[in-house]
N, CA, C and O atoms as a DFTB+ gen file, in Angstrom:
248 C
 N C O
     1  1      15.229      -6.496      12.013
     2  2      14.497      -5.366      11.468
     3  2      14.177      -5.590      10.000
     4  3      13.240      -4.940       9.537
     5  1      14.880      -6.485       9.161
     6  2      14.459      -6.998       8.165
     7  2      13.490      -6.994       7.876
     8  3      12.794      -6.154       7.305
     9  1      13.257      -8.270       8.359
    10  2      12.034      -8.844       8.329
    11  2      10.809      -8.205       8.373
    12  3       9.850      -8.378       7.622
    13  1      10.935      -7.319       9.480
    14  2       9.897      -7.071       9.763
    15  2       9.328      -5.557       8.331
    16  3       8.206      -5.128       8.064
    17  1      10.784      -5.162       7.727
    18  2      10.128      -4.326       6.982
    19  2       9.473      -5.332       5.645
    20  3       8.525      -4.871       5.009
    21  1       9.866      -6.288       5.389
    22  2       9.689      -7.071       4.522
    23  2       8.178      -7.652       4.846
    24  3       7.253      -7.743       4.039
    25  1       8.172      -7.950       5.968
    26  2       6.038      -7.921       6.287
    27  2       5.415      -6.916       6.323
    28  3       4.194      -6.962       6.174
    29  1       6.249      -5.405       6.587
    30  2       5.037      -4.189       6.397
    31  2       5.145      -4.253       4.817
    32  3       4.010      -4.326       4.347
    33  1       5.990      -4.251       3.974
    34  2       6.120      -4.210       2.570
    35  2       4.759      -5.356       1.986
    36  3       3.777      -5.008       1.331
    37  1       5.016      -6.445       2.356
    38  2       4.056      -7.737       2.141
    39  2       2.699      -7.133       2.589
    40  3       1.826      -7.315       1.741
    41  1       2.253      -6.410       3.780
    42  2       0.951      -6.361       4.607
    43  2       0.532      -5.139       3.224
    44  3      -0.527      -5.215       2.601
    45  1       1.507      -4.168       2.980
    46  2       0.697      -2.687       2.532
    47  2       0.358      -3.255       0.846
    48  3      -0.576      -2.734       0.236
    49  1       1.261      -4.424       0.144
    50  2       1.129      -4.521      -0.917
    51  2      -0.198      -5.432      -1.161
    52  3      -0.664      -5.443      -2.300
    53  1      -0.705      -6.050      -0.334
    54  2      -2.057      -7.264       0.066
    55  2      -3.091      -6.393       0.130
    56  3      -4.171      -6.699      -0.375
    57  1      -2.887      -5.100       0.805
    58  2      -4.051      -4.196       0.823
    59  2      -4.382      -3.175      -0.164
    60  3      -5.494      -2.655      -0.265
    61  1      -3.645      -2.984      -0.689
    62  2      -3.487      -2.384      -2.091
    63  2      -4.144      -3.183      -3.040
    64  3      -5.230      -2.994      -3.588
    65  1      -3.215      -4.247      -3.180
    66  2      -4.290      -5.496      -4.386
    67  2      -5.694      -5.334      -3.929
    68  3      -6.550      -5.147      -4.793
    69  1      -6.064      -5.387      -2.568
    70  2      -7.725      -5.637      -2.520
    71  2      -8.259      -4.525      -2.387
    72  3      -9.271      -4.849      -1.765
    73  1      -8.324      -3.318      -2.535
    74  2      -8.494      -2.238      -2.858
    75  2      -8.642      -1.459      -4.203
    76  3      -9.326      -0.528      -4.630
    77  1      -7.528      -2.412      -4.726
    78  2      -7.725      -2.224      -6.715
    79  2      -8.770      -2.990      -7.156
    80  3      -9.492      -2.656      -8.097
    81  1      -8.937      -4.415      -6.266
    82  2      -9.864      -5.347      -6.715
    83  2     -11.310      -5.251      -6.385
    84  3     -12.255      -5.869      -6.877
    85  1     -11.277      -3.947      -5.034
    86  2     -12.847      -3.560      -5.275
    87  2     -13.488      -2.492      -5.487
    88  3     -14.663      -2.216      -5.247
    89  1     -12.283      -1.619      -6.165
    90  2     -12.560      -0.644      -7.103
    91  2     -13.086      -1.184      -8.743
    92  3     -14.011      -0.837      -9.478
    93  1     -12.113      -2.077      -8.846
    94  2     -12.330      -2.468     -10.293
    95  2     -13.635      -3.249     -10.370
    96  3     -14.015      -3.367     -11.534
    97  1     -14.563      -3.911      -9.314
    98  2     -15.329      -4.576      -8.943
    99  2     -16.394      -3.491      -9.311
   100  3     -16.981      -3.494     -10.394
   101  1     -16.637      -2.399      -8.153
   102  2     -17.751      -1.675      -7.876
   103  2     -17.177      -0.450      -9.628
   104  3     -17.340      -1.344     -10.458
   105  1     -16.860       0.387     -10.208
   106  2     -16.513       0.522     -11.563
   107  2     -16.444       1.893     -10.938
   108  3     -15.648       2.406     -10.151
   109  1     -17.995       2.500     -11.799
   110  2     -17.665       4.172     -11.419
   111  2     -18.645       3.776     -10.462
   112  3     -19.710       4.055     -11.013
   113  1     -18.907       3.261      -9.288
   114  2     -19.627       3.396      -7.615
   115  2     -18.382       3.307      -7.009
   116  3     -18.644       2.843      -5.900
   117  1     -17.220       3.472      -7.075
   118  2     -16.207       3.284      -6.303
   119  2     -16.294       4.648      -5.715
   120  3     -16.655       5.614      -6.388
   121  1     -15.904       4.744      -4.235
   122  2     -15.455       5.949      -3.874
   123  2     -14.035       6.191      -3.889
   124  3     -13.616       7.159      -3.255
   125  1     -13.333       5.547      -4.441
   126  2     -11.827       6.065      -4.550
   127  2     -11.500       6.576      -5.624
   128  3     -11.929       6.172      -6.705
   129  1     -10.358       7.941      -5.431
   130  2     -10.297       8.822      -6.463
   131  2      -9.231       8.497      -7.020
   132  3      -8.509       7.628      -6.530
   133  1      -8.903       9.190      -8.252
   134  2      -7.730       8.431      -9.104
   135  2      -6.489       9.130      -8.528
   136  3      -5.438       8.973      -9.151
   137  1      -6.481       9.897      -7.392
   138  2      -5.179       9.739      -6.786
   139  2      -4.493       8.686      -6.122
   140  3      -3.325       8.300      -6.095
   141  1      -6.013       8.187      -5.370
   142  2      -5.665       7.115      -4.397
   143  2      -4.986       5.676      -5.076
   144  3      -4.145       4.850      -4.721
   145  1      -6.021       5.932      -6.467
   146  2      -5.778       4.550      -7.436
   147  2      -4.538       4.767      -8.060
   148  3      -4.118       3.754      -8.618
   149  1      -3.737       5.860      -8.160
   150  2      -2.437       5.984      -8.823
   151  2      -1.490       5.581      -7.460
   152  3      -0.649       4.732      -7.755
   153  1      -1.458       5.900      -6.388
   154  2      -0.957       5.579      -4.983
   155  2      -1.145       3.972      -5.124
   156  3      -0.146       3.365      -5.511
   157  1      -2.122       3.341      -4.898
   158  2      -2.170       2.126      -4.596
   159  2      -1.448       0.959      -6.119
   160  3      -1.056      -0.207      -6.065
   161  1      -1.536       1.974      -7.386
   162  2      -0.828       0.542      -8.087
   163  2       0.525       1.191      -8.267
   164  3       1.127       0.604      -9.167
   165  1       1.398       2.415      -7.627
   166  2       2.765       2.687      -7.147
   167  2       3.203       1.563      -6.229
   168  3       4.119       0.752      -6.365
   169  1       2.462       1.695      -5.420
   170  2       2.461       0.070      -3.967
   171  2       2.984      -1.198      -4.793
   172  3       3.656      -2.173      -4.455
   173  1       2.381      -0.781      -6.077
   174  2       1.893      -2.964      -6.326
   175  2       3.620      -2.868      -7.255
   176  3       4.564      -3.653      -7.345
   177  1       3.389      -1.718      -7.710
   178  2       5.069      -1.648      -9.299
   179  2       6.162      -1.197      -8.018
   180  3       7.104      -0.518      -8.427
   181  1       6.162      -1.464      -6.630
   182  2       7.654      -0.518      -5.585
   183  2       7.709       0.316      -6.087
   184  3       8.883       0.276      -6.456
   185  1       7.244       1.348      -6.531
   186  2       7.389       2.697      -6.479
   187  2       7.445       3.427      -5.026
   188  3       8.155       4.427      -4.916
   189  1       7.096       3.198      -4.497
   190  2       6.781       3.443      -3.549
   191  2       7.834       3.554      -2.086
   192  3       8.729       2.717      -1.967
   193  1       7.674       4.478      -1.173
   194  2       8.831       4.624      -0.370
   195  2       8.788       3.768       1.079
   196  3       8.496       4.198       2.195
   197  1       9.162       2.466       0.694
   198  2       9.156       1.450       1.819
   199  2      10.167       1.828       3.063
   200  3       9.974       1.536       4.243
   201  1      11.493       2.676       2.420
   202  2      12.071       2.914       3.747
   203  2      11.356       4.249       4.466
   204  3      11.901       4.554       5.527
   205  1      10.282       5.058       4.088
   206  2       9.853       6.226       4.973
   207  2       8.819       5.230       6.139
   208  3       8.652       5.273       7.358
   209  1       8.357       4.495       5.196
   210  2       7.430       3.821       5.996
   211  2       8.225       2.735       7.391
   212  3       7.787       2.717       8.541
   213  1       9.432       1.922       6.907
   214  2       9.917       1.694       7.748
   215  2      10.403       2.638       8.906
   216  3      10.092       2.454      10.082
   217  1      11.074       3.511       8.527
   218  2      11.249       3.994       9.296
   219  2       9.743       4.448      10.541
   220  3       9.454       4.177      11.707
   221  1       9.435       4.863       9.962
   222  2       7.385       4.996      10.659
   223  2       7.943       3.905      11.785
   224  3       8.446       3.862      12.908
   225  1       7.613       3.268      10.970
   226  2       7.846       1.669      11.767
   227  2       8.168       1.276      12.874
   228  3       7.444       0.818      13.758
   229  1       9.927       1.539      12.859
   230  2      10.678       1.589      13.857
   231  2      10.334       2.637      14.702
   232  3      10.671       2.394      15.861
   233  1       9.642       4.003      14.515
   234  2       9.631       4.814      15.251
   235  2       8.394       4.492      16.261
   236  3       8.463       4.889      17.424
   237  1       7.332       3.811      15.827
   238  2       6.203       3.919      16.630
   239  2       6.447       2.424      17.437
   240  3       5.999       2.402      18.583
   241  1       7.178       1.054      16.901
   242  2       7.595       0.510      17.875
   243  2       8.686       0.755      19.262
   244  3       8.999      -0.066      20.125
   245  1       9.137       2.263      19.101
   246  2      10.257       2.744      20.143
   247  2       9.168       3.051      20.916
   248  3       9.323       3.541      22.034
């Protein structure tokens, strides 16, 4: 079960980076709001609550 939270941790933090990277790309044409952009660089600093999500996890693989 490690592991596997350690690849959702790896998968959500990969999508985050490219999400900052095409916000910061497209400037003010971005449609993401600065909640989402405060959410996604929580992701990149672990702020973020990897065991709710694990748990998610484990629950939808039962």
């Amino acid at each position: 079960m490690k592991s596997n939270v350690q690849t959702l941790r790896t998968n959500k933090v990969k999508k985050a980076k490219m999400k900052l990277s095409k916000h910061r790309e497209l400037g003010i044409d971005s449609t993401i709001d600065i909640h989402e952009v405060a959410t996604l660089m929580d992701t990149l600093k672990n702020r973020s609550t990897v065991e709710n999500d694990a748990l998610l996890f484990s629950i939808n693989m039962n």
